[in-house]
C-alpha distance (Angstrom), angle and dihedral (degrees) to the residues before:
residue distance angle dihedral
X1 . . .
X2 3.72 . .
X3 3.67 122.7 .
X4 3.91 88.3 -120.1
X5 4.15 85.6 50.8
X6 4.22 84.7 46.2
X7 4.07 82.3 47.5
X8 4.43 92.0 57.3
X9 3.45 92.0 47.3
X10 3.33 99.9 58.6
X11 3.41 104.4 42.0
X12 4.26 87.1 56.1
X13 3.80 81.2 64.5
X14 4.06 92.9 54.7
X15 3.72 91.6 -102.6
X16 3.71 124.2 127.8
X17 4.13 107.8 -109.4
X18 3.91 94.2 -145.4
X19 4.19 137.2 8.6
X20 4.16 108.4 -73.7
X21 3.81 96.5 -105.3
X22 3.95 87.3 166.5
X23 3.56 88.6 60.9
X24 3.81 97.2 -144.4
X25 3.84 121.7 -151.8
X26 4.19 107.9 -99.9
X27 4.07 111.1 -112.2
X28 3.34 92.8 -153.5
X29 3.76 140.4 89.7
X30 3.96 150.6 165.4
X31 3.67 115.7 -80.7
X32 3.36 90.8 -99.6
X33 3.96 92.5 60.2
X34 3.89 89.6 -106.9
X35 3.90 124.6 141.5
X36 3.86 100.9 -151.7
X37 3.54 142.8 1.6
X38 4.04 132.9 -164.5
X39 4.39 126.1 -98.9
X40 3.78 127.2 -175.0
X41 3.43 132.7 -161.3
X42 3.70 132.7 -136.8
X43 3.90 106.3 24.9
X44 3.83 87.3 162.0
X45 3.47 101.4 158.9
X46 3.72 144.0 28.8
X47 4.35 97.8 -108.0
X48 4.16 81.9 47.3
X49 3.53 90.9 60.7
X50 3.92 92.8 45.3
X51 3.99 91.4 54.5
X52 3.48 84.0 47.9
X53 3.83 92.8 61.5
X54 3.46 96.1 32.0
X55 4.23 84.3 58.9
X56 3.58 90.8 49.5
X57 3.55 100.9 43.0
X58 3.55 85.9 54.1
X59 3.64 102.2 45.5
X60 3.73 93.2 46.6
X61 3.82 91.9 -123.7
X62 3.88 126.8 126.5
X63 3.59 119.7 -125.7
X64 4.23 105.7 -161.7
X65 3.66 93.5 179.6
X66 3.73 148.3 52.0
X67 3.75 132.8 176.0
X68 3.58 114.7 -164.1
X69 3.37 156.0 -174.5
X70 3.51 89.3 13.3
X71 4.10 92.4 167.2
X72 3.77 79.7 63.9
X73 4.01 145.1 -70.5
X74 3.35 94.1 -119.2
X75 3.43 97.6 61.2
X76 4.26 91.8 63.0
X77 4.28 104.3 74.6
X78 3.57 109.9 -128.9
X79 3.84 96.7 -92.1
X80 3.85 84.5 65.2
X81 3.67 98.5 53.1
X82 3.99 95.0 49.0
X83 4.02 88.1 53.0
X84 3.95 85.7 48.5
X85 3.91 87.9 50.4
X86 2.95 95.9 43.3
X87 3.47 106.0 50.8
X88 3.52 88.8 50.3
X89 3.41 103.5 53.9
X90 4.25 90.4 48.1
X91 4.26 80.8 51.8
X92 3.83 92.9 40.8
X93 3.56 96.9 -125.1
X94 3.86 124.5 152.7
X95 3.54 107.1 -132.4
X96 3.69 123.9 -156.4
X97 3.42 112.0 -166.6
X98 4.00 129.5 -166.5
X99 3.87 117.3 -128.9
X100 4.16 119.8 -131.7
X101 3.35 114.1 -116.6
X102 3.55 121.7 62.9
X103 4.09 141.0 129.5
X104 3.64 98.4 -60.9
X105 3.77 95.9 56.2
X106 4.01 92.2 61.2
X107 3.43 129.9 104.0
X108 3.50 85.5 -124.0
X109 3.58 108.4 97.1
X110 3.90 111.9 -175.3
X111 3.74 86.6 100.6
X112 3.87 87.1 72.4
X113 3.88 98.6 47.8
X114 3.59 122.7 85.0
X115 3.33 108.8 -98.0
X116 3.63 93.0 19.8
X117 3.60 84.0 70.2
X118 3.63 93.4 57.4
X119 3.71 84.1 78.3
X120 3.71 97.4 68.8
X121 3.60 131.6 -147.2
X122 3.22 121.1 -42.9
X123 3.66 141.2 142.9
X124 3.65 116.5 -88.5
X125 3.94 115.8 -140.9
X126 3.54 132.8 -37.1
X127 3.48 99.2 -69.0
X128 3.98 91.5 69.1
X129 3.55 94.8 34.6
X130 4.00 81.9 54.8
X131 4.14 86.6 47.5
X132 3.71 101.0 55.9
X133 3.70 95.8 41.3
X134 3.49 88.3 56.0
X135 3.87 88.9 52.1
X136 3.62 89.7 49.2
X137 3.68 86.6 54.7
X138 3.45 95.5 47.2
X139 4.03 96.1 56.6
X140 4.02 90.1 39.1
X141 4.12 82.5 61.1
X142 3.70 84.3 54.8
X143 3.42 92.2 51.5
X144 4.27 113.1 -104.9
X145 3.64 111.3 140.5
X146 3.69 99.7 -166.3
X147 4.52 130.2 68.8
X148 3.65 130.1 -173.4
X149 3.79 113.5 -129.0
X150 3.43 136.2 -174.4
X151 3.97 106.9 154.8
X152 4.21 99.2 90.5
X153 3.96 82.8 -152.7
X154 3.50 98.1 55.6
X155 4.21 88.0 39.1
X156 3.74 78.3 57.3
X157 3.65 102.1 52.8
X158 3.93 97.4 34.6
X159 3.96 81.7 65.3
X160 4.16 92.7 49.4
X161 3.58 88.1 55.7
X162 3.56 92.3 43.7
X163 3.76 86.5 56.7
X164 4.04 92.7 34.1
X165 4.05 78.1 58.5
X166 4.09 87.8 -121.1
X167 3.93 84.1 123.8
X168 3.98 131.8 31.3
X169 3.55 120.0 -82.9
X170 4.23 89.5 -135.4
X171 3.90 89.9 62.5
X172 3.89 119.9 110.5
X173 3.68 129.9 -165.1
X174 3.89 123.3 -151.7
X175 3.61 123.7 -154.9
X176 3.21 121.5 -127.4
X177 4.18 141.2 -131.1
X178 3.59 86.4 -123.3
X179 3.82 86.1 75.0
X180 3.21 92.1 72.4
X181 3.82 98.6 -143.7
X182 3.90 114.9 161.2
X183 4.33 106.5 166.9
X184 3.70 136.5 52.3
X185 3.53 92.0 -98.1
X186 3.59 95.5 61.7
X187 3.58 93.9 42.7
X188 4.19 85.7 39.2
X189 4.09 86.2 52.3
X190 4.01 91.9 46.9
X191 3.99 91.0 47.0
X192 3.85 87.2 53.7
X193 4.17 94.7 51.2
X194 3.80 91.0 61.0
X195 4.34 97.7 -90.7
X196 4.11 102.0 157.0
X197 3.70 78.6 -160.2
X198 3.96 151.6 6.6
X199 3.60 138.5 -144.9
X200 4.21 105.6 -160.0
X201 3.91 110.9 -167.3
X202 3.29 116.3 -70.4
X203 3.68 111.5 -112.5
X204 3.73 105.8 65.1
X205 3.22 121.7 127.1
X206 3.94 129.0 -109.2
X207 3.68 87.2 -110.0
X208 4.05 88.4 49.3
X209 3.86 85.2 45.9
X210 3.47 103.9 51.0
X211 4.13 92.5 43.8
X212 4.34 81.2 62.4
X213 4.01 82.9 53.3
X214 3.24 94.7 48.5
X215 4.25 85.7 59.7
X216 3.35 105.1 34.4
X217 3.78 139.1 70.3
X218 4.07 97.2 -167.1
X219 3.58 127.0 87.1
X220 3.41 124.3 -83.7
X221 3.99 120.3 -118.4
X222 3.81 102.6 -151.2
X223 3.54 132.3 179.1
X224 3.28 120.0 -142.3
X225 3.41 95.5 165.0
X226 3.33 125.4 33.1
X227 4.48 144.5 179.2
X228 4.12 119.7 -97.2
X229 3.76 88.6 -108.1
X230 3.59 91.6 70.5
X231 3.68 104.4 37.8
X232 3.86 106.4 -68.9
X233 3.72 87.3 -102.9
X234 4.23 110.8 -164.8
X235 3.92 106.3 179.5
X236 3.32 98.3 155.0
X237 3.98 99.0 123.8
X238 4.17 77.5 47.3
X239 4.01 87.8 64.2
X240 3.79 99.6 84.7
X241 3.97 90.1 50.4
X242 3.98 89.0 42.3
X243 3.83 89.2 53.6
X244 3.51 91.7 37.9
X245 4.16 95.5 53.6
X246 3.85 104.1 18.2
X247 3.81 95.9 51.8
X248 3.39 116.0 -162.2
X249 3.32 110.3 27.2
X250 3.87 146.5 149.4
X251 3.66 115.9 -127.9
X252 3.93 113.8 -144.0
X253 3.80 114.6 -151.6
X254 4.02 102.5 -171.5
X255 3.74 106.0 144.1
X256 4.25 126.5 163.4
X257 3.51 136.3 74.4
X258 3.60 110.4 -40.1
X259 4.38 140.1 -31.7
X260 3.68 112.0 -133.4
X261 3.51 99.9 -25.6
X262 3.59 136.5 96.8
X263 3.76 131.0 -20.4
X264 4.01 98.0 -48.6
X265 3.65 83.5 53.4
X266 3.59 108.2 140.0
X267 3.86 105.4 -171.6
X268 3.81 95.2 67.9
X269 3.98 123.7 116.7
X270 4.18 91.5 -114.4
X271 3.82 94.5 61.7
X272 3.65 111.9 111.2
X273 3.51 112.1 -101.9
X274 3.84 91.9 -139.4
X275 3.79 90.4 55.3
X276 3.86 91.4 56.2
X277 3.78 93.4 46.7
X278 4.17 92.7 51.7
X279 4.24 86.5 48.3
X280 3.80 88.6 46.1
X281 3.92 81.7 50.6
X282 3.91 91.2 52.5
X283 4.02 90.9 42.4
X284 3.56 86.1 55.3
X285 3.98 93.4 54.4
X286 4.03 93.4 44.3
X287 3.72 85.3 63.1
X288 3.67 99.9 50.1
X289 3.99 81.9 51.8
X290 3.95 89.0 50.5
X291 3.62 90.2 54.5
X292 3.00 92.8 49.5
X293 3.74 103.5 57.5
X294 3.75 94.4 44.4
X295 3.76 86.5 52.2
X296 3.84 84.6 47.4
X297 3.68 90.0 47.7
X298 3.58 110.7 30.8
X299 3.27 120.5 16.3
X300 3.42 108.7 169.5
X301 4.42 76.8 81.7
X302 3.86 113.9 107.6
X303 4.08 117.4 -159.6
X304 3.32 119.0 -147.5
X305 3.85 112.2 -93.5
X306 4.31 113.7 -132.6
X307 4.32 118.4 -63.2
X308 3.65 96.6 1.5
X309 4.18 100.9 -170.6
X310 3.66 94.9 -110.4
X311 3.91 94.6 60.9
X312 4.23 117.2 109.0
X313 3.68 88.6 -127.5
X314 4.07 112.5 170.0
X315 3.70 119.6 -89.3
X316 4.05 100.0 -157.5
């Protein structure tokens, strides 16, 4: 079959035949007619999440989005979770936080080999799918709305209890870069599980970015910043074209040495608190300096103003 043949066939199906070289301007928007909206990394504690309002409150720039506790929600006590709710609910701020138990936490320890970790991360037997679910549970109780996810098969049955009624019909799951998706059929597949939104990999092209727009209905998680142990992506002179082609979409601003992963990892429970609070400081200033260049740029872009309705802000 010829590659134009391959092409036809899978646009029937809804997907896009070839890359968007033409770069066509995204249709789509947030409910409240807005073209992007701002995401940071590595809220892991409640005093990170009140430098990052305090930053933002100063700088006069919304943040919409928070993913925390990445290291882990069951390493915060409860206490700690309802002051992280809390404050983000006063502020506004959807918060989507990352349950404990997952892959790397096994005994099992293929994950960590090098082919092993070709595999990705996923959940390993019932017993762990049983674990994080139970996390999940435990933080809805205390009142977050929003879970990172980046097992397909748990995405999957999150969303059958949703409809079996075993979990909250307002409760959103976010997929994550850990995925590892990287076309519009991933990102297609995802949308059709239940994800509210998905992060592909971070080194696609526009073209590659706007041919997942083209597919998909969800927001699009984008870094446009992004640790050392992933490339030490910088797209910020990218943003205006992002917004402009990937409408709506999150921008994630998570710069320094490393997530989760290895020893510059940042989202572990031994980093200083203090340290995390000054980055979420910095993260805070990057996107008033992304705005800013899309606004320079392309105008015609709206952000998202503070608490729009549709957000998965806390309910402690």
């Amino acid at each position: 079959m010829k590659l134009d043949q391959v092409s036809a066939a899978m646009e029937r199906i809804g997907i896009p035949g070839r890359d968007a070289y033409d770069l066509p301007t995204s249709t789509k928007r947030f409910p409240d007619g807005a073209w992007y909206r701002m995401e940071i990394s590595g809220i892991e504690r409640p005093a990170v999440m009140a430098a990052l309002i305090d930053e933002s409150q100063k700088r006069k720039v919304p943040i919409h989005r928070a993913i925390s506790v990445v290291m882990g929600a069951t390493l915060l006590d409860k206490a700690e979770l309802k002051d992280l709710a809390q404050m983000a609910a006063d502020a506004k701020i959807e918060v989507i936080l990352t349950p404990g138990p997952r892959a790397s936490w096994d005994v099992g320890r293929q994950l960590v080999t090098p082919e092993g970790g070709l595999s990705g991360l996923r959940f390993r037997g019932s017993d762990q799918l049983r674990q994080v679910i139970a996390d999940i549970m435990r933080a809805i109780d205390i009142g977050f709305r929003g879970f990172l996810v980046f097992d397909e098969g748990l995405l999957w049955l999150l969303n059958e209890m949703k409809r079996n009624g075993d979990i909250p019909e307002d409760i959103v799951f976010k997929v994550s870069i850990y995925a590892g998706h990287a076309n519009a059929a991933g990102c297609k597949l995802l949308e059709s599980l239940g994800a509210a939104s998905v992060n592909p990999v971070a080194d696609l092209s526009l073209p590659q970015f706007s041919s997942i727009r083209q597919a998909v209905d969800i927001p699009l998680d984008l870094h446009i910043i992004l640790t050392d142990s992933f490339g030490g992506y910088i797209r910020i002179y990218d943003g205006s074209e992002m917004a402009r082609t990937c409408s709506p979409c999150y921008f994630k601003i998570e710069p320094g040495p490393a997530c989760a992963a290895g020893p510059g990892a940042l989202y572990k429970p031994w980093v200083s608190t203090q340290m995390l609070a000054d980055w979420a400081r910095v993260k805070v200033k990057y996107a008033q300096i992304i705005h800013e260049l899309i606004q320079e740029n392309f105008p015609e872009a709206k952000l998202s103003g503070i608490g729009p309705a549709d957000l998965a802000i806390p309910k402690p």
